[in-house]
C-alpha positions in Angstrom: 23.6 12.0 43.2 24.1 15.9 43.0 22.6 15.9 39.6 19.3 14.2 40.7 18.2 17.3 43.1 19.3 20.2 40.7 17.4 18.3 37.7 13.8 18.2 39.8 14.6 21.7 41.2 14.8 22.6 37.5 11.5 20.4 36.5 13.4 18.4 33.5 14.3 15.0 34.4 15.5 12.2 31.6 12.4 10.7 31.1 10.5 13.6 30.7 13.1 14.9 28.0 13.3 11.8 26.2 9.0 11.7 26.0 9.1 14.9 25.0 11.7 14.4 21.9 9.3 11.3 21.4 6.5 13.5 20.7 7.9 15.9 19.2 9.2 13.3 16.4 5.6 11.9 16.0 4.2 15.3 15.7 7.1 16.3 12.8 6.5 12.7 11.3 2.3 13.2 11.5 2.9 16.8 9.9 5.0 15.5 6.8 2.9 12.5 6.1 0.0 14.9 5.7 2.2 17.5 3.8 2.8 14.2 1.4 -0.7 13.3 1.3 -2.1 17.2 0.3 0.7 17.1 -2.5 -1.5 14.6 -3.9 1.0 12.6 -6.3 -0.7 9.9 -9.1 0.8 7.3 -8.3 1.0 6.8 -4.6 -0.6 3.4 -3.5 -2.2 2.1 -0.5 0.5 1.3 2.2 -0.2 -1.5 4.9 1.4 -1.3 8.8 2.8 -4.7 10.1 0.0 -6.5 7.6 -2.6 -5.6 9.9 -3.7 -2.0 8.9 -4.2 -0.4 5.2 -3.9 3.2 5.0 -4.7 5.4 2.1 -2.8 7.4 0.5 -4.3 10.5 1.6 -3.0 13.4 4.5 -5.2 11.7 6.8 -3.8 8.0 5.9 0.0 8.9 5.1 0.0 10.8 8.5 -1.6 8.1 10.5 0.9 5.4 8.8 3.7 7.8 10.2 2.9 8.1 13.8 1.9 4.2 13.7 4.9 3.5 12.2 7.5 5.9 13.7 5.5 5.2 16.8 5.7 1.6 17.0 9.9 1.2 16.0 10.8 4.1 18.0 8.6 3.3 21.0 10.0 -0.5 20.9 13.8 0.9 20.8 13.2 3.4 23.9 11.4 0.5 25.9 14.1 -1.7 25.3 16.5 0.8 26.3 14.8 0.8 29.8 14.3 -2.6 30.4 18.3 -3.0 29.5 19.1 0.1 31.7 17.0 -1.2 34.5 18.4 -4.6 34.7 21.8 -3.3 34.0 22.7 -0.5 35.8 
């Protein structure tokens, strides 16, 4: 319980640390998918998401297919570590 006042006193909690790493990794992930699309290799094909969704290999495309698909795992992993941590502890 003495670690809950000092962390709002301070402003960072968990959850805001944790979203902000979360970010953070989709922003590094969006910014080397479009680094790979402006190298602009020959034979990079389309990619598809989940079979739903075809990107382009373009910066545009390869960084889209990134955040969607760094997005989606990660996102899926940290939600089920809440719903475990809520029930559990």
């Amino acid at each position: 319980m003495s670690e809950e006042p000092q962390a709002r006193a301070t402003g960072l909690s968990g959850n805001r640390v944790i979203v902000a790493l979360y970010l953070i990794v989709l922003a590094v992930t969006a910014l080397m998918g479009a680094i790979i699309g402006s190298i602009g290799l020959r034979d990079l094909e389309a990619v598809t998401f989940l079979g739903l969704v075809t990107f382009q290999p373009t910066p545009l495309g390869l960084a889209a297919f990134g955040v969607a698909t760094i997005g989606t795992f990660l996102g899926t992993l940290l939600l089920l570590v809440v719903v475990v941590s809520r029930r559990y502890v």
